[in-house]
C-alpha positions in Angstrom: 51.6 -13.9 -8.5 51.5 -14.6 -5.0 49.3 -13.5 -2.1 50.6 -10.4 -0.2 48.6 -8.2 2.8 46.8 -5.0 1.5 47.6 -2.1 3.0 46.2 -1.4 6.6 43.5 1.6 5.6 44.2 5.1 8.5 40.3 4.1 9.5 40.8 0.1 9.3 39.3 -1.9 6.6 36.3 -2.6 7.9 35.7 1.4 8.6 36.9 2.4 5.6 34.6 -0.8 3.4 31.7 1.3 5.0 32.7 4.6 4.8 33.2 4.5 0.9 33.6 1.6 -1.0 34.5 2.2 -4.2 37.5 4.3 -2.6 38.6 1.2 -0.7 38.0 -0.5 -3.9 40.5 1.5 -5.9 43.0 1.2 -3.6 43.4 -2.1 -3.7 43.2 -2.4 -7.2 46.0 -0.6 -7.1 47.7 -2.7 -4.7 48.1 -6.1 -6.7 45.4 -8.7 -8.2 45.5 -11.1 -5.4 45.5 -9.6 -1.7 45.0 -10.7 1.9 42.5 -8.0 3.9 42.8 -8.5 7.6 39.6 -8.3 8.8 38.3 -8.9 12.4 37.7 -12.4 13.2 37.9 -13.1 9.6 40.0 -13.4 6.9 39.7 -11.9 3.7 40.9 -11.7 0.0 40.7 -9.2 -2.7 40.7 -10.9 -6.1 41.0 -9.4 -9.1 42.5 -10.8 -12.1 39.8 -13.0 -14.4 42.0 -16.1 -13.7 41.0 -16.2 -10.3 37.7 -15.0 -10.6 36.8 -18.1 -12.8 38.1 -20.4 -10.4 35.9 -18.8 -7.9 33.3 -18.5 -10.2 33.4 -21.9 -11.9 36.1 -24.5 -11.6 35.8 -24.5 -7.7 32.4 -23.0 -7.7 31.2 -25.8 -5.4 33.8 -25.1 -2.5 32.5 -21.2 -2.9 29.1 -20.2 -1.2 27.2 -17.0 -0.4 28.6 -15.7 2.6 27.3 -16.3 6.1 26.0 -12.5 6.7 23.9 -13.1 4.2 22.5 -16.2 5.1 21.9 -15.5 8.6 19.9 -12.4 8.0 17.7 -14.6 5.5 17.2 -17.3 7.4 16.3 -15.5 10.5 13.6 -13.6 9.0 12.0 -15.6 5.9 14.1 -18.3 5.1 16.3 -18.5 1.8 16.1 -17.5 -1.6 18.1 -18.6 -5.2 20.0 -15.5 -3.7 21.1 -16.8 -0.5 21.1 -20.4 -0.7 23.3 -23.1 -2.0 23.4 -26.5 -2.4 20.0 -28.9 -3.5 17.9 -26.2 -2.5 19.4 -24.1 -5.5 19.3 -26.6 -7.6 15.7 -26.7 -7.6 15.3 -23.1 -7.8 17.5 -22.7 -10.5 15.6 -25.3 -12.3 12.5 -24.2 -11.1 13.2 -20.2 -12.4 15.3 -21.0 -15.7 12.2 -21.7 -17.9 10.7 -18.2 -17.3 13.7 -16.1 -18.0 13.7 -17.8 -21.8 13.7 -16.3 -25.3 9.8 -17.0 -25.5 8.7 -15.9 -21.9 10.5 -12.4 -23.0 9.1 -12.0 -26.3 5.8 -12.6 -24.6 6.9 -9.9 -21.8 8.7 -7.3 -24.5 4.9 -5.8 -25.3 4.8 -4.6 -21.2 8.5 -3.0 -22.0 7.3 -1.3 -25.0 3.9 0.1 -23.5 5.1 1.3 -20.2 7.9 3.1 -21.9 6.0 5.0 -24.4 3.4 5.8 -21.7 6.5 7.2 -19.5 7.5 9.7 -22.1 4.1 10.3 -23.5 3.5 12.0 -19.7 7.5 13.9 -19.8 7.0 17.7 -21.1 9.8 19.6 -22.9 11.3 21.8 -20.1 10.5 19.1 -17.2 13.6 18.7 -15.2 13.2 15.2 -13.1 14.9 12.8 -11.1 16.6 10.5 -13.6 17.2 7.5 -11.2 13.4 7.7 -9.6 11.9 8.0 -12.8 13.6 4.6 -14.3 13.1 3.0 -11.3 9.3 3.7 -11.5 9.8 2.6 -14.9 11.7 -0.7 -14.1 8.4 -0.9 -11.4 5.7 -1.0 -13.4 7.5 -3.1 -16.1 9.1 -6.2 -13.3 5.2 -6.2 -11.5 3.6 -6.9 -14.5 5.5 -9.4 -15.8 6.5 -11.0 -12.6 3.1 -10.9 -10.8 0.5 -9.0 -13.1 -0.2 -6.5 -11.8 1.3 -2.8 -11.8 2.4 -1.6 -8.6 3.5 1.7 -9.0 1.9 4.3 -6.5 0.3 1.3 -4.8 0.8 0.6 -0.6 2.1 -2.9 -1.9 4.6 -1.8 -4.3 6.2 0.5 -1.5 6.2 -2.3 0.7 8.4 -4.0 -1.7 10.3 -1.1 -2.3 11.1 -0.8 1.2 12.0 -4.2 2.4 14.0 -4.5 -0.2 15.9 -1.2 1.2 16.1 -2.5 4.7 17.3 -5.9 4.1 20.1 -5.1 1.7 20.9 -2.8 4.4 20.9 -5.6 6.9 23.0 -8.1 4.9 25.9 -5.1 3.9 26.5 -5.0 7.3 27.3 -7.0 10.8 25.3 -10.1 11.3 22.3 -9.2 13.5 19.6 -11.6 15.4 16.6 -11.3 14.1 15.3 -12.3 17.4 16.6 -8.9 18.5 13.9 -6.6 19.0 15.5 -3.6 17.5 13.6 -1.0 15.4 14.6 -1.9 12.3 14.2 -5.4 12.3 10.7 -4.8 14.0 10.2 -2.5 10.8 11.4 -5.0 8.8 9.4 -7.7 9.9 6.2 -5.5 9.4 7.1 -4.9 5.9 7.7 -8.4 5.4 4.3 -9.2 7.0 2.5 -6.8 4.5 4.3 -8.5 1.7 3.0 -11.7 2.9 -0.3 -10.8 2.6 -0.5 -9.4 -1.0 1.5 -12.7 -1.9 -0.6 -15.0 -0.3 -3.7 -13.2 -1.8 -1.9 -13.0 -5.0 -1.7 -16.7 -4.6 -4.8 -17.7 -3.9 -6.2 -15.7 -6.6 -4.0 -17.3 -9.2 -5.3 -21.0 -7.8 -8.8 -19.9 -8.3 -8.9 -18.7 -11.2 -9.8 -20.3 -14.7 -7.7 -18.6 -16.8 -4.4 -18.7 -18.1 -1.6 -16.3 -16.6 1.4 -15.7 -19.0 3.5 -14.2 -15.8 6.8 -15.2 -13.8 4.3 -16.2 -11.0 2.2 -18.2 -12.8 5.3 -20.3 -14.0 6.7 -20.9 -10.6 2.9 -22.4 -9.3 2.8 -24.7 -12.3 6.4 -25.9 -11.6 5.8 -25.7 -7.7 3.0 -28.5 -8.7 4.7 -30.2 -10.5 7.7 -30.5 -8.2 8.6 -33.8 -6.4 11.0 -32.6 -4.1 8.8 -30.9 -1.6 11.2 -28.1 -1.5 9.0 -25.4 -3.6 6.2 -24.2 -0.6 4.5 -21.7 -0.6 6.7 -19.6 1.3 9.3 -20.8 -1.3 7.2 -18.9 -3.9 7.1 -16.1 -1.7 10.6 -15.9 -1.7 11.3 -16.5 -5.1 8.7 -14.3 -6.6 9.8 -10.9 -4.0 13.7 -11.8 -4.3 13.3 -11.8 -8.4 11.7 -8.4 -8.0 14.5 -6.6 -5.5 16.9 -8.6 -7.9 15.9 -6.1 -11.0 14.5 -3.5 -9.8 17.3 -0.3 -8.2 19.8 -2.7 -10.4 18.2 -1.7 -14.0 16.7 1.6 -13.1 20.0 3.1 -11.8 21.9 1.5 -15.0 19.5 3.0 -17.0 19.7 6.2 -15.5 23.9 6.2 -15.8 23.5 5.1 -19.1 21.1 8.3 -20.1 23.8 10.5 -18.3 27.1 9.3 -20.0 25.0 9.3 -23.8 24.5 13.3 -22.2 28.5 14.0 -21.7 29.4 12.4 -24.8 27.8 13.9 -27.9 29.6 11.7 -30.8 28.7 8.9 -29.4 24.7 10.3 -29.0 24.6 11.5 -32.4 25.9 7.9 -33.8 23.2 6.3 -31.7 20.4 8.7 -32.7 21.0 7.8 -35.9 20.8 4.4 -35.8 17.5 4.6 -33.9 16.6 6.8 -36.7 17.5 4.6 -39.3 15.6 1.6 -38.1 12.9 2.6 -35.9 12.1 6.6 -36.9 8.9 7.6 -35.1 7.1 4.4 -34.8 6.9 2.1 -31.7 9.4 -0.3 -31.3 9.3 -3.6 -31.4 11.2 -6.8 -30.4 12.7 -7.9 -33.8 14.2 -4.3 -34.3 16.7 -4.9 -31.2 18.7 -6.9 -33.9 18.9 -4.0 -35.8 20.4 -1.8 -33.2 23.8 -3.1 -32.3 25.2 0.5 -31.3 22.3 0.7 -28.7 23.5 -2.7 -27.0 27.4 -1.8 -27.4 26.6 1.3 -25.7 24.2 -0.5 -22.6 27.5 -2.7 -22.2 29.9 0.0 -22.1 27.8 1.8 -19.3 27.8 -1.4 -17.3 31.4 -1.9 -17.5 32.2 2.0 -16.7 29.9 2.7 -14.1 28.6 -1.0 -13.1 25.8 -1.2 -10.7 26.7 -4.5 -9.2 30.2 -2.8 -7.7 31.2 -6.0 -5.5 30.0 -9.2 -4.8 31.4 -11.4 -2.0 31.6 -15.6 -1.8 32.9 -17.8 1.4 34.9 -20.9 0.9 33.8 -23.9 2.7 36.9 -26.0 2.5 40.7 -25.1 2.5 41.2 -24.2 -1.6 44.1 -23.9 -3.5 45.2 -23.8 -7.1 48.2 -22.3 -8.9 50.2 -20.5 -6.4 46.8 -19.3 -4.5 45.8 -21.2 -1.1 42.8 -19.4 0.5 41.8 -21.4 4.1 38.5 -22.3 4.8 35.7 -19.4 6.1 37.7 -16.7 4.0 35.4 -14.2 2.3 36.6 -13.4 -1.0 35.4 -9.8 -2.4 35.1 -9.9 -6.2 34.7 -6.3 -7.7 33.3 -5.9 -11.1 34.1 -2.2 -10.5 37.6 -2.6 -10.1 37.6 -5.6 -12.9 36.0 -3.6 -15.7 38.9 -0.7 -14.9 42.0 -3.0 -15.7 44.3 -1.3 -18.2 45.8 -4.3 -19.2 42.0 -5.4 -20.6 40.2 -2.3 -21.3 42.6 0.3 -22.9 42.2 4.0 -21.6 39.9 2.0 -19.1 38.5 5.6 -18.1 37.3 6.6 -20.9 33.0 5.6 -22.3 34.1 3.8 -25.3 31.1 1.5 -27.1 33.0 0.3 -29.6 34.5 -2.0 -27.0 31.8 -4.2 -27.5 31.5 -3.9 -31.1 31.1 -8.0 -32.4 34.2 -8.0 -33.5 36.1 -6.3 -30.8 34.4 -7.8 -27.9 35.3 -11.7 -28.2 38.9 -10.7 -27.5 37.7 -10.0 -23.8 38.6 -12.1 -21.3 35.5 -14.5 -20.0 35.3 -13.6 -16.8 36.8 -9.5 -16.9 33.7 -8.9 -17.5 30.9 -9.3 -14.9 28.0 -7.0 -14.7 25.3 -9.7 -14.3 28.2 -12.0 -12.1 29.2 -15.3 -13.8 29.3 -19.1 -13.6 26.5 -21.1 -12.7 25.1 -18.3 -10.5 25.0 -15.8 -13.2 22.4 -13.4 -12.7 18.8 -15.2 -14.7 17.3 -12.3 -15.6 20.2 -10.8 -17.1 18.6 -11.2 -20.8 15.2 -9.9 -19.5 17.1 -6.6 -18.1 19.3 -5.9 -21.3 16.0 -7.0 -23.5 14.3 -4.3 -21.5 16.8 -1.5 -21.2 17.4 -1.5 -24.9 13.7 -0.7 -25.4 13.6 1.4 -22.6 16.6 3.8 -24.6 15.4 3.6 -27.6 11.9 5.0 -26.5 13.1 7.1 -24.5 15.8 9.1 -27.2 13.3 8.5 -30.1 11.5 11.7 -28.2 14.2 13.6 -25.6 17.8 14.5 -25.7 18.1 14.5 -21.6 20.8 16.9 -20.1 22.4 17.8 -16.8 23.2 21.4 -15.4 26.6 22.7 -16.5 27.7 22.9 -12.6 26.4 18.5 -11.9 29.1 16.6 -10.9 28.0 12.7 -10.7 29.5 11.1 -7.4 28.8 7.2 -7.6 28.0 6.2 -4.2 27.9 2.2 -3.3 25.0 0.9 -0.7 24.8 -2.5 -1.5 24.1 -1.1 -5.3 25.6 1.7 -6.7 24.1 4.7 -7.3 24.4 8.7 -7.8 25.4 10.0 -4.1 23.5 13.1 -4.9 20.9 12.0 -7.4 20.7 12.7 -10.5 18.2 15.4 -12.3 17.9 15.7 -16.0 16.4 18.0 -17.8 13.7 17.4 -20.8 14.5 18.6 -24.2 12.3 17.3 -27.3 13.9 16.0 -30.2 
């Protein structure tokens, strides 16, 4: 399979990348599995076939960074993160975060998942209709704060301070590369948000440094590595970083996957009925708890097959630092390589009738004959996503409380348009409506 040119777009690539990406998307899936995108004063490539992908991913991992865009616009207003950084700095962080994304460290979070769930649909009434995606966000809120920082931010100034840098700077980095000495409004605004954060972090901090007692959250973790470290690379502001980026990491990712998962269990009764029953079976009308997960395989089949239908994380992009080549593929060095999970978890050739919301794709059995790397929901390689067993512990309890109580249901006339801003998300929201069980 060799490299040909996609198809010049009426609008332009660029144009049409912004105008709807999932469209642009499509097309070139349609195109071929390894394509050239002339973009201005860049080159590009659209790969798509899990061959490639895993020599992006992992054989040639190291000559593959985060691209530029998104470096400049960290650097130029707090630094880096795990997200945006490569090379020893990673490293550390990686090593630094991996211990608090561990089987323990969610067992001892899994009580917040439980509580703040069945306090979410303790407050619903039969006959509510409410916005699906807002509501699991709130959820996904309260449940990250807690076990990140401690404390539950929902309805509070600092939680909307998170909420909205996080909005403005994934706007910043999904677009051109912009000064951040320029004094434009929104990086003005975005500064002041990031000011505000600074404070409750630094507070937050000083707190925890104070105190006598013994903190079980993410936070607490990253201050007892951060003295522990030898490098000098974990400061304060380091934490800062960390601590915020982990938080914009999960939070519109697993409340929106959440909420697409609750809509496609709506259009597709058989497959509600078989999962009702299996919460049934094992749960009934009792609170969850952690060991019962095991005893629920439908619920996770059907969390996977949302993620692959309608995944969240709809493109990812990585630059190469070197000329690269392998097989009959030679991409030059500074190319940009989109890799689309949405366009990935559609291939016919992989996921027959790829269209259609199938769970028993990922029945134990059935899913080992996937390829590694056709499916990427939480990315893959040594930059997979950390929290990725956090979100699927929590989601799965999330569901499960949630269906033990409501059968949620959209107006005959809804018609769900995925929209992609940095995340994907319903274009036109998503209301549900309440209906006890």
């Amino acid at each position: 399979m060799v490299i040909v040119t996609a198809k010049q777009p009426q609008l332009g690539h660029a144009r049409a990348m912004r105008q709807n990406m999932i469209e642009y998307l499509e097309a070139l899936a349609q195109q071929g599995d390894c394509l050239k995108i002339p973009l201005f004063m860049a080159r590009g490539y659209y790969l798509n076939h899990p061959d490639d992908i895993r020599q992006i991913l992992v054989v040639k991992a190291d000559c593959f960074h985060k691209p530029f865009p998104v470096k400049y616009a960290a650097k130029g207003l707090f630094g880096e993160n795990i997200f945006t950084t490569d090379g020893k700095l990673w490293e550390v962080l990686r090593q630094t975060l991996q211990p608090a994304f561990q089987s323990q460290q969610i067992k001892n979070h899994s009580q917040i998942m439980i509580q703040a769930s069945r306090e979410m649909v303790d407050r619903w009434e039969p006959g509510q209709t409410i916005e699906i995606c807002q509501a699991m966000m709130d959820l996904t809120m309260g449940i990250t704060t807690q076990a990140f920082f401690g404390v539950d931010l929902r309805g509070k100034a600092e939680g909307k301070v998170l909420v909205r840098f996080t909005e403005l700077f994934n706007e910043r980095i999904s677009g051109i590369p912009v000064p951040a000495w320029l004094p434009l409004p929104v990086t003005l605004e975005l500064k002041r948000y990031l000011n505000q954060g600074y404070k409750f972090f630094n507070s937050l901090i000083a707190e925890r440094r104070a105190a006598k007692g013994t903190y079980t959250d993410i936070l607490a973790m990253i201050l007892n590595a951060q003295a522990a470290d030898e490098t000098g690379l974990i400061t304060d502001q380091q934490v800062r970083n960390e601590v915020s980026n982990l938080f914009a990491a999960g939070y519109e990712v697993t409340g929106n996957s959440l909420a697409f998962t609750l809509y496609l269990i709506h259009k597709h009764p058989s497959v509600e009925a078989r999962l009702r029953a299996e919460i049934e079976q094992v749960i009934g009308n009792r609170p969850i708890t952690l060991d019962d997960l095991a005893q629920m395989p439908y619920l996770e089949c059907v969390l996977k097959e949302s993620m692959r239908l309608l995944p969240v994380n709809t493109v990812f992009a990585r630059q190469s630092t070197t000329n690269v080549a392998w097989a009959d593929r030679s991409i030059p060095k500074n190319s940009f390589i989109l890799i689309s999970p949405w366009t990935l978890h559609r291939r016919a050739d992989i996921f027959a009738d790829p269209l259609a919301f199938n769970p028993d794709r990922f029945e134990v059995k059935v899913r080992s004959q996937i390829p590694k790397f056709a499916y990427l929901p939480f990315g893959g390689g040594p930059r997979i996503c950390l929290g990725q067993a956090f979100a699927m512990t929590q989601m799965r309890i999330n569901l499960a409380t949630i269906l033990q109580q409501y059968r949620l249901t959209t107006a005959p006339d809804y018609q769900l348009v995925p929209y992609f801003s940095f995340n994907t998300r319903p274009k036109h929201g998503l209301p549900m409506q309440l209906e006890k069980v």
